[in-house]
C-alpha positions, 0 to 999 in steps of 0.5 A: 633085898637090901638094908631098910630103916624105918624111920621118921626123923622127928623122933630122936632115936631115928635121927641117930639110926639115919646119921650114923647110917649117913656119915659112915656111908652105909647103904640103906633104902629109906624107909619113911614113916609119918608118926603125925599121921599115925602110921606106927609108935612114937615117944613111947606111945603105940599107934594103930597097928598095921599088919605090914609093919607088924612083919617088920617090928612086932612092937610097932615103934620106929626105927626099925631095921629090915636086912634080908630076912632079919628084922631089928628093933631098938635104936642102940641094937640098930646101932650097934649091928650096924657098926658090927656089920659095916665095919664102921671106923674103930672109934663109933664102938671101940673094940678096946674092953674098957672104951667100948663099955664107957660107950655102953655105960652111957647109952644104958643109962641115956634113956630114962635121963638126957632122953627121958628129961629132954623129952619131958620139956619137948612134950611140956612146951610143944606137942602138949600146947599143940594139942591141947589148944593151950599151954600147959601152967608156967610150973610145969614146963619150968618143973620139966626144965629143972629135971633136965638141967639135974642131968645135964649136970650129971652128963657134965660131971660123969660122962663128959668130965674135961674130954672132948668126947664122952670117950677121950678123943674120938666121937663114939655113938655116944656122943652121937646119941647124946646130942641128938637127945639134946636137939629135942629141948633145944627144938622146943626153944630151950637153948641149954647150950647158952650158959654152959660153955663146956657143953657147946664146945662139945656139940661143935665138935660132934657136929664137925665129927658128923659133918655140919650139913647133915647134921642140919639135915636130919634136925631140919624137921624137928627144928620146925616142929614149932610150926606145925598145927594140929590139923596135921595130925590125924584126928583119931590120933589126937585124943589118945595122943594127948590122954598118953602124953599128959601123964608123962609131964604129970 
């Protein structure tokens, strides 16, 4: 049995599993999941149990990966055993000590910022509306957006400072992650990208880095998330979906 990942790429940490996967040629089986059909967890949320995935990921949330008889779950340790085990180009995560722990630096301090406040406006202003049949008030899809333009403050400031990359020169899973994080805002239709030049510029370059069309590929889903209608997901999933989700924005 060889390399399986376990993945839907409407979620964000997928979408980094599959592209680093892609662009580094890994071989893998691509093992798709429906999150809008409830067939395991998605954004923090769980979702009926199935005992098949269970083998796989006790946690039922995607990704997760299968090699052989060893099971992985969480997107960074995915990441990261992949860039381990296939010997990925030095600079994804850096043998140097010093490189290697600005990556860590970021991808520990990604997931209650760039992901948690992008996710925040995502859910405020799409899968909300979506379920609830109505839009959420005006102060609270703008309160999601000033939360997250706090962090991309931050992530201007602290980690991408002057440099091409979070890293120096390179792209590393860093950046990888970051901008993946960034695509579910822009998704919802907040082009944070607009008045922030530096940070543009930086998104051109990670995408030339992974390769444009794939890029395109794996945000395709995502980026129409805007058309899709409630009926297209199952209808035991809604209620709890919802209930879950409106304490997140709350």
């Amino acid at each position: 049995m060889g390399l399986e990942l376990y993945l839907d790429l409407l979620s964000q940490p997928c979408r980094a599993v599959y592209l680093f996967a892609r662009c580094n040629n890994i071989p893998f089986e691509f093992k798709r999941v429906e999150l809008m059909k409830g067939e395991r967890g998605w954004e923090g949320v769980a979702a009926p149990r199935t005992e098949e995935f269970k083998k796989v990921n006790v946690l039922m949330k995607v990704p997760a990966l299968r090699d052989g008889s060893f099971t992985l779950a969480e997107s960074v340790a995915i990441l990261m055993y992949l860039a381990r085990k296939f010997k990925t180009p030095d600079h994804w995560y850096p043998s140097d000590l010093q490189k290697q722990a600005r990556v860590d630096e970021y991808l520990s301090w990604q997931q209650a910022h760039i992901r948690g406040k992008g996710s925040k406006v995502f859910l405020s202003k799409v899968l909300i509306p979506l379920l609830a049949g109505q839009p959420l008030p005006p102060e609270k899809v703008e309160s999601a957006t000033e939360e997250l333009n706090v962090v991309l403050n931050q992530f201007e400031e602290k980690f991408l400072q002057g440099k091409p990359f979070i890293v120096g020169n390179d792209i590393s899973l860093a950046d990888l992650v970051a901008l993946v994080e960034l695509m579910q805002p822009v998704a919802s239709g907040y082009d944070l990208f607009e008045e922030r030049p530096r940070l543009a510029e930086w998104r051109r370059r990670v995408e030339e880095a992974v390769g444009k069309q794939l890029f395109q590929e794996a945000h395709e889903e995502i980026l129409n998330a805007k058309n899709v209608t409630a009926d297209k997901m199952a209808p035991e999933l809604r209620e709890h979906l919802k209930q879950q989700l409106l304490k997140q924005v709350n």
